[in-house]
Each structure stands twice: as structure tokens, then as C-alpha cells.
C-alpha positions as CSV (number, residue, x, y, z in Angstrom):
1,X,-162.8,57.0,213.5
2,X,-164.0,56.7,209.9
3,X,-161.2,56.0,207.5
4,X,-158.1,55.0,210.2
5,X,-156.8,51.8,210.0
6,X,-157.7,50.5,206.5
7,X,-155.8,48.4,205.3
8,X,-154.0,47.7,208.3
9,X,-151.1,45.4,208.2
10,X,-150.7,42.8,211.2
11,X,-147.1,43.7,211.6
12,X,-147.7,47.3,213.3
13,X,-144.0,47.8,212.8
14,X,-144.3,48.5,208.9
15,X,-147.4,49.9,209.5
16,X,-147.8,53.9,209.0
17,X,-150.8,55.8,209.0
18,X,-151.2,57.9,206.1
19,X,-150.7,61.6,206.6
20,X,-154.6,62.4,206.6
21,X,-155.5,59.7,209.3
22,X,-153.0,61.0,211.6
23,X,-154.7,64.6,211.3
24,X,-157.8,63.0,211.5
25,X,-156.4,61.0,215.0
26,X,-154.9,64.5,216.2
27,X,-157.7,66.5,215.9
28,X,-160.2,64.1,217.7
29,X,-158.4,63.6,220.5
30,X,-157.5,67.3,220.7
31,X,-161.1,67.7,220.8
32,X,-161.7,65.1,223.7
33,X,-159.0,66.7,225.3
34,X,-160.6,70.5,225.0
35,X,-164.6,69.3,225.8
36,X,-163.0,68.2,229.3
37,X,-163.6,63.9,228.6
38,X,-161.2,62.1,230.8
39,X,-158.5,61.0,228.4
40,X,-159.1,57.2,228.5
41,X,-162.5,57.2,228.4
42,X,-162.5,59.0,225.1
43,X,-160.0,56.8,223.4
44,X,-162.6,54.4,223.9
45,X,-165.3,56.1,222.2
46,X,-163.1,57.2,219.4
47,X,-162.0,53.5,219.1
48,X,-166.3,52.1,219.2
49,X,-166.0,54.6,216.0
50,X,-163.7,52.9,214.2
51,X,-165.3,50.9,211.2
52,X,-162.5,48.4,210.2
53,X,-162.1,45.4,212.6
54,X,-158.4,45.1,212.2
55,X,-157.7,48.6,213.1
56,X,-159.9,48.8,215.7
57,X,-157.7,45.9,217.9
58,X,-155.1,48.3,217.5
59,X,-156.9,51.4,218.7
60,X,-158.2,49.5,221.2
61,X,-154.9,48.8,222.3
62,X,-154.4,52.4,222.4
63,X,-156.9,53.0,224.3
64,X,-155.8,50.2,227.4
65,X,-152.9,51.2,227.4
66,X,-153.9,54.7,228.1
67,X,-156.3,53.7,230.4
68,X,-153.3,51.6,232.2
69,X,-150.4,54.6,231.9
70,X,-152.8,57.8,231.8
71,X,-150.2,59.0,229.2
72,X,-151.0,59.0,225.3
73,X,-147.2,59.4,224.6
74,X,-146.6,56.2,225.9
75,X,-149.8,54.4,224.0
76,X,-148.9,55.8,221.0
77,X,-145.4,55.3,221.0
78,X,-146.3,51.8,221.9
79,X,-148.6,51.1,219.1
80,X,-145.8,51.2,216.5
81,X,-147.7,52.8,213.6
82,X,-147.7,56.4,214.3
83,X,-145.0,59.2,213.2
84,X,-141.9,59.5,214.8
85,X,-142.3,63.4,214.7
86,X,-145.7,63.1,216.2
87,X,-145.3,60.5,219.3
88,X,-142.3,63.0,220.4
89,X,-144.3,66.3,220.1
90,X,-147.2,64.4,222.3
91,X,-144.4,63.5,224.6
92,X,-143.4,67.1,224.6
93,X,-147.1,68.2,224.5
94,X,-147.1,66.0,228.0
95,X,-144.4,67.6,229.5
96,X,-145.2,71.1,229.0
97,X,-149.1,70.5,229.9
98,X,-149.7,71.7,226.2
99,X,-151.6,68.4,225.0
100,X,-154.5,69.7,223.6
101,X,-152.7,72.6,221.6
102,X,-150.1,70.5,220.8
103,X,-152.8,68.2,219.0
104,X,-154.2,71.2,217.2
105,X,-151.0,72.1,215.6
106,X,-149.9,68.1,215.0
107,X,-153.9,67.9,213.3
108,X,-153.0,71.0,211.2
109,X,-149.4,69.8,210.2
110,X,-150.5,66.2,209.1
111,X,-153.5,68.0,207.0
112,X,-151.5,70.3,205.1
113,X,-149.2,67.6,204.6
114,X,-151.7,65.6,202.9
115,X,-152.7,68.5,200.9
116,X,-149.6,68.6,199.5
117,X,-148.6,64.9,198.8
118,X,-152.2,65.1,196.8
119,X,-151.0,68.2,195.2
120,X,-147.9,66.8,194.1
121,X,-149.5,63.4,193.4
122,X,-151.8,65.1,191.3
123,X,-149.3,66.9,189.6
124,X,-146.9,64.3,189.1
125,X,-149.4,61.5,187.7
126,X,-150.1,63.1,184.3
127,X,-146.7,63.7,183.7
128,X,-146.3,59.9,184.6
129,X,-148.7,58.9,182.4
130,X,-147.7,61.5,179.6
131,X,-144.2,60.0,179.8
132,X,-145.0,56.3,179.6
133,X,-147.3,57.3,176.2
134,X,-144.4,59.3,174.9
135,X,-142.2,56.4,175.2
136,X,-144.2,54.2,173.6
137,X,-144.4,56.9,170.7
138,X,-140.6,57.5,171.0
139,X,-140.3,53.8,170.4
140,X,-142.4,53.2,167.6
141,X,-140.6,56.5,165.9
142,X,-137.2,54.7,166.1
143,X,-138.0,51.1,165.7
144,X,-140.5,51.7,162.9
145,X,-141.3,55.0,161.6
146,X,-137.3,55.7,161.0
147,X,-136.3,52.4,159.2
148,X,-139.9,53.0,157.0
149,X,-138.2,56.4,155.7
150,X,-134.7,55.3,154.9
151,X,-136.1,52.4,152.9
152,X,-138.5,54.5,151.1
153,X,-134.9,57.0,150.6
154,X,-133.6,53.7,148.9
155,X,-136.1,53.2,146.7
156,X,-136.3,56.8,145.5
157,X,-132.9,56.1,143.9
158,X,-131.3,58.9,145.2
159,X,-128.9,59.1,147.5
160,X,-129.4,61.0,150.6
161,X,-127.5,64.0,151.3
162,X,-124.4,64.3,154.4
163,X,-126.7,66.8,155.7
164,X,-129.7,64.4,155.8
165,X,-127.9,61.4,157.1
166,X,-126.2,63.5,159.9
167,X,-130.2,64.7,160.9
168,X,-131.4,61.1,159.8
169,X,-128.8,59.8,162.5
170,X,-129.4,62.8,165.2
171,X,-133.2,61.6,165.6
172,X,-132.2,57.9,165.9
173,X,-129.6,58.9,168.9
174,X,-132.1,61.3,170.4
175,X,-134.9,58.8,170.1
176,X,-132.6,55.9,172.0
177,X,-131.1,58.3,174.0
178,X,-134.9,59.3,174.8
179,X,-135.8,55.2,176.0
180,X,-132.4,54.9,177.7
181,X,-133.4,58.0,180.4
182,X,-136.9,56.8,180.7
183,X,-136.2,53.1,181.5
184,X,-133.8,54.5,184.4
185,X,-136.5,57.0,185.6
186,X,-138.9,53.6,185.4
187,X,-136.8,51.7,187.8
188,X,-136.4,54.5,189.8
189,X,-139.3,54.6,190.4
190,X,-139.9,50.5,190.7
191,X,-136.9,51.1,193.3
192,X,-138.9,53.6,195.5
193,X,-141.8,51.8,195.2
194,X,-140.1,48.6,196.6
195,X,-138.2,50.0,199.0
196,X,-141.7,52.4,200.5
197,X,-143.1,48.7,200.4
198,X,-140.6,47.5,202.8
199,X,-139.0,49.8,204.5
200,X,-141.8,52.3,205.2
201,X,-141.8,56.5,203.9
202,X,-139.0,57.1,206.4
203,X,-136.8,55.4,203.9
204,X,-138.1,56.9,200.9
205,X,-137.7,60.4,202.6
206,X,-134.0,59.5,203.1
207,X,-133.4,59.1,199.4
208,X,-135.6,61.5,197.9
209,X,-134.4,64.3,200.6
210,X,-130.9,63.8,199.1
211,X,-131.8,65.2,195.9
212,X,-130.5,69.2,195.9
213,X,-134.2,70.7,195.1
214,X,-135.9,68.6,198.2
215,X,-132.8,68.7,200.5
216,X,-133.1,72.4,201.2
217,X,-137.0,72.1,201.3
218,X,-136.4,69.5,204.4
219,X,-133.8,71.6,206.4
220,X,-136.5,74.4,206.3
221,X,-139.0,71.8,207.2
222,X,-136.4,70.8,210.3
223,X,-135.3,74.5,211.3
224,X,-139.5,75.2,211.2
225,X,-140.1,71.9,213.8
226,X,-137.1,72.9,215.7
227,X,-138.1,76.3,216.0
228,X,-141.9,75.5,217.3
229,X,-140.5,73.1,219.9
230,X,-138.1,76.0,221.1
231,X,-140.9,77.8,221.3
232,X,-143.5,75.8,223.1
233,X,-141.0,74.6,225.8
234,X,-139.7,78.3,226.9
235,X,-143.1,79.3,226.5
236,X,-143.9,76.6,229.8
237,X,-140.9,77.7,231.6
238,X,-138.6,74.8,231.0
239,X,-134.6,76.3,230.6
240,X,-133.0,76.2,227.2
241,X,-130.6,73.3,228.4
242,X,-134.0,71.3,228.9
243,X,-135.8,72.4,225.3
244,X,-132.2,71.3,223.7
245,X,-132.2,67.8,225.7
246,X,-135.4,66.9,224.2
247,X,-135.6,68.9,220.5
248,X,-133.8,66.2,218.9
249,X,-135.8,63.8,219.0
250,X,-138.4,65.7,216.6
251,X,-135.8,65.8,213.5
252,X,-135.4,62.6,211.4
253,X,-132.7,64.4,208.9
254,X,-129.6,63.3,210.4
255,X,-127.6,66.2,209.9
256,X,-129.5,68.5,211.2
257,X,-130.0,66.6,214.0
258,X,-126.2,66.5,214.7
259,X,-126.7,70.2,214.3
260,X,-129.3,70.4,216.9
261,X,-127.1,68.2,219.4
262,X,-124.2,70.3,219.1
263,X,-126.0,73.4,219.6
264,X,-127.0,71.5,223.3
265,X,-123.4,70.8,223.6
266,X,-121.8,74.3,223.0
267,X,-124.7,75.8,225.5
268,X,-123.7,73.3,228.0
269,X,-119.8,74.7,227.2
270,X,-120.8,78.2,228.4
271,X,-121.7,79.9,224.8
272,X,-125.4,81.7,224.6
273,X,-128.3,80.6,222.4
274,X,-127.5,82.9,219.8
275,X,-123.5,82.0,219.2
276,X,-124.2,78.5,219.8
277,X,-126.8,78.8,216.6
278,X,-124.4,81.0,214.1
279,X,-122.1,78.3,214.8
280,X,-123.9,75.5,213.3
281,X,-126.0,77.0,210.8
282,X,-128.9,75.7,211.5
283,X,-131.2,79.0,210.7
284,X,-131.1,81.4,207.9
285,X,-128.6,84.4,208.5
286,X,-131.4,86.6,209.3
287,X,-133.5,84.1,211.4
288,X,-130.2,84.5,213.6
289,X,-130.1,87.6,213.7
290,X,-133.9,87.7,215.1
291,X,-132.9,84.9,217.8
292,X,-130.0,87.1,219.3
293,X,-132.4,90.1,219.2
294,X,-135.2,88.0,221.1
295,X,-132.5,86.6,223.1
296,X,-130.9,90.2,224.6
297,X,-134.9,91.4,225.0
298,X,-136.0,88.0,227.2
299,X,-138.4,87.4,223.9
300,X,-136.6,83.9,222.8
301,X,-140.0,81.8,223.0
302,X,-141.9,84.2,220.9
303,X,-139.5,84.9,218.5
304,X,-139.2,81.6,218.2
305,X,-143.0,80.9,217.3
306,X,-142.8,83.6,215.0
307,X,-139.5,81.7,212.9
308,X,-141.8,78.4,212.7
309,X,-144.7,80.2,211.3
310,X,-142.0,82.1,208.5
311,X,-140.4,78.1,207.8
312,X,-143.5,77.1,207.4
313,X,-144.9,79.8,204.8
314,X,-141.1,79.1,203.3
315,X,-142.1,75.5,203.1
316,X,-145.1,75.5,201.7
317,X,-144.3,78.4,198.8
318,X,-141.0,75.8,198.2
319,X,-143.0,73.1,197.5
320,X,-145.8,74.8,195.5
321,X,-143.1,76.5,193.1
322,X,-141.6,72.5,193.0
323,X,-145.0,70.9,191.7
324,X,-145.7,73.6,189.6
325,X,-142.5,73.1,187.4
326,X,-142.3,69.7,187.0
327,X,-145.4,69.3,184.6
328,X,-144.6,71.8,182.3
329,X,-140.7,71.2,182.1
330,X,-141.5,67.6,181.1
331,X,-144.1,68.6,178.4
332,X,-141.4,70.8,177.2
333,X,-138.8,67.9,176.9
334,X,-141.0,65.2,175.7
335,X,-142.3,68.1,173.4
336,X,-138.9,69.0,172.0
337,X,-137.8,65.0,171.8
338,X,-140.6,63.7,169.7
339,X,-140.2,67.5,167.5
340,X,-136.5,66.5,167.1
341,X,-136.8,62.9,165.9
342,X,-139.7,64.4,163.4
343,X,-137.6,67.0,162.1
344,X,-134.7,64.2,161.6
345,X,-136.8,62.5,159.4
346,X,-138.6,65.4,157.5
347,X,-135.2,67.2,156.6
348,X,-134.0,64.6,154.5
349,X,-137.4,63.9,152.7
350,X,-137.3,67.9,151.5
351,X,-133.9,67.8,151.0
352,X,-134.5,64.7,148.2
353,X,-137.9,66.1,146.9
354,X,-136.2,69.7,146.2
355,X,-133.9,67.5,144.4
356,X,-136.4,65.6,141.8
């Protein structure tokens, strides 16, 4: 497996695969699964094609372990390095006898994932850059370009104007003002950096999922995965009391996953699928309203399939709309900034020569 494993750490534990070598993983196996290779003796031939030594150990790990067990769930989970999201859905996969479709959708998942942390890494790295250069420009406007004027106001011999000084002393507040908010953003992101470096993404998606733009983003991304695991354990006959016992263990947001618990509980109380779910909020009003239809017509699982493909259409038009704001609202601010701290120091200068 070209690609998986570089870069490997020794300590599997802080060790993630990126989001493209995990589709990469999914969709070869889903392949040995679906050409009708015995399980363990494809995980050996998928670990023979692994170029980097140090990632190859761990694959071959993998691949004895499944050879020992017969299950990839407990190989993978084993290994340490892979998705918490993923290792439960193969368990689930596993259970249902849905291993090779399961695969398919994790391969799909982890690709369009990747699509869009290069999307938004594309997107996010010239305004990076454009920031850091504007900074610098920001700086040499206050610290050199500003003092420059007000001494050549001096020797003009004419005093400067209220008006002037009050725009003179606008641009210098703007322009520190300016370096204040983009040392913070810089050791923001220092801070992310560090902690991603130590503590893995889960960490990162912890604190950046907190934010009020990304927070709703990740409960549609949670409501979506909770939705397609509804769906594929009612769709293999398993009760709704079982599909709640296992559903969350495919959430890492917290509160949702309290949500998902208590949904088990109030079932387990006697309340339907339906009540249980307008209690805790966990869907849109309307993607309720679906469920208890579904519900009433013996329709759950496919209604079900249906609300993970609409979350995930949500998701991905959320996230699109997200990248393609933040370029141009930074050009704008950096754009109006640098215009203000120019205009502070032209006023003054026409004020004075209108005056000679």
C-alpha cells in the first residue's frame, strides 16, 4: 500500500493515519473483501505492498492478528493508529455481515474528507501567508512610515490641524491595534500546532469544533453518522434497542453523544423512536418529522439512509460556503487596514499643503 505509513511514529498511540491513507486502507480491503480473498491472506498481500519498512511492522501486525482472531475490528482496533469512527463502523460492519459495504462507504468518507481538509488548506494558506506579509507592512507603516511624516509635518513649520492629528492618531491605533490581533491569531495557531503535535487531531477537533461556525457543521456531521448506523443495523434486522446500544460509540462530540445515550435510555423507558428523538434534539425539526413518518410505515432503516445522504450533502455545502468566505473576508480587512493607516497619513499632508 503505496503511501500508508510514512512517517510512522514508533509510539502507535500518537500515531494517526492521515485521512487519505485511511481511504486508501478502506478501499483495498473492501476490494479483497468483494473479489472473495480469504480475509487474512489478503492483509498479507496488502502489507508485501507496503513500501516504508516502519509501516510495514505495523501492517504486518495487522495482518497476524487477523490471521490469529479472523476479525479486522479487533486488528485494527488493536493497532492504535486508526480512527476511532472507523474501527467502530468495521465492528458494526462485522456485526451486521456488511464488511465489505461498510468499507466502501468508510473509503468514500475518508476521501471526501481529504478533499476537503486540501480544500480548506488550500484556501486557508494564502490568506496565511497574505496575513504574515501584511503585518510586516502594517509594521513598517507604524514604526516607520508614520514617525517619517510627522517629522517631515515638523519641519514644514506648520502646525498640523485637530482634524489631522485625530486621523494621524486613528492610523497609529489601527495599525497597533492591526499587530495586537495578528500576534494572537499567531499563537493560536502555534497553540494548535502544539497541541495536534501531542495530543493528536482529536484534540484539535475538540477546540476548533467549539467555535459557533464549525460547531453546527459537526452536529450535522454526528446526526449524518448517527443516522447511517441507524440505518445499516435495522436494515440487518438487529432491534432498535440494539442499533442504540452500539451507535455511540461512532460519535466523538460529547454532547451529542449524551444525546444519543439518552435517546437509548427513554426507548428502554417505554417511549417510541420518534418521541424519544423530539426529545433530545438530535435531528432537524423536519428530519423528525420524516423518522416518525418512516416509523408509523415500518420504513425506519430507509428513511434513515435517506437523512445520512441529506447531512451529508448539508455537510459538505457547510463547509464549501465556510472556505469560500474566509479568503475574501480577510483580503477585505487587511485591504481596509493598510487603506485606513494610508489615509491617516495622507489627510494631514493635504490638509497642510492646501494650507501653503
Amino acid at each position: 500500500m503505496k503511501g500508508i505509513g510514512i512517517g510512522m511514529k514508533e509510539n502507535k498511540k500518537k500515531f494517526e493515519l492521515s485521512a487519505g491513507e485511511t481511504a486508501t486502507f478502506c478501499g483495498q480491503v473492501a476490494l479483497i473483501l468483494k473479489a472473495g480473498i480469504p480475509l487474512h491472506d489478503g492483509m498479507s498481500t496488502l502489507t508485501d505492498s507496503v513500501m516504508d519498512m516502519s509501516a510495514k511492522q505495523q501492517f504486518a501486525d495487522i495482518a497476524a492478528k487477523v490471521t490469529e482472531t479472523g476479525s479486522l475490528h479487533a486488528a485494527v482496533s488493536e493497532a492504535g493508529f486508526f480512527p476511532d469512527y472507523m474501527v467502530n463502523m468495521i465492528g458494526i460492519g462485522e456485526k451486521t455481515g456488511k464488511l465489505d459495504d461498510v468499507l466502501s462507504s468508510l473509503e468514500k468518507y475518508y476521501q471526501r474528507e481529504d478533499n476537503t481538509k486540501r480544500s480548506i488548506a488550500s484556501a486557508v494558506t494564502y490568506p496565511f501567508l497574505l496575513v504574515i506579509m501584511m503585518s510586516v507592512v502594517i509594521l513598517l507603516l507604524v514604526t516607520r512610515v508614520l514617525p517619517i511624516f510627522e517629522e517631515v509635518y515638523s519641519n514644514l513649520g506648520t502646525n498640523m490641524s485637530s482634524t489631522g492629528k485625530f486621523f494621524m492618531n486613528v492610523g497609529r491605533g489601527v495599525g497597533y491595534a492591526a499587530l495586537v490581533v495578528t500576534l494572537v491569531f499567531l499563537v493560536v495557531a502555534i497553540f494548535l500546532f502544539v497541541l495536534y503535535k501531542i495530543k493528536g487531531s482529536a484534540a484539535i477537533n475538540a477546540v476548533i469544533y467549539k467555535l459557533p461556525a464549525l460547531r453546527r457543521v459537526n452536529e450535522k456531521i454526528t446526526a449524518g453518522r448517527f443516522a447511517s448506523v441507524m440505518a445499516m443495523m435495522l436494515g440487518s434486522g438487529y432491534s432498535i434497542d440494539e442499533a442504540l446500544d452500539l451507535a455511540p460509540g461512532i460519535v466523538n462530540n460529547s454532547e451529542s453523544k449524551k444525546k444519543i445515550e439518552e435517546i437509548g435510555r427513554l426507548v428502554k423507558k417505554g417511549k417510541n423512536f420518534p418521541e424519544a428523538l423530539i426529545e433530545t434534539n438530535l435531528f432537524d425539526a423536519l428530519q423528525t418529522r420524516m423518522v416518525a413518518v418512516g416509523y408509523k410505515a415500518g420504513q425506519l432503516d430507509s428513511v434513515m439512509e435517506n437523512m445520512s445522504d441529506v447531512y451529508e450533502r448539508e455537510v459538505d455545502e457547510a463547509i464549501d460556503k465556510l472556505v469560500s468566505v474566509i479568503e475574501p473576508v480577510l483580503v477585505a480587512v487587511l485591504s481596509v487596514i493598510i487603506g485606513g493607516i494610508l489615509v491617516s497619513v495622507m489627510l494631514p499632508l493635504a490638509s497642510i499643503m492646501s494650507s501653503l
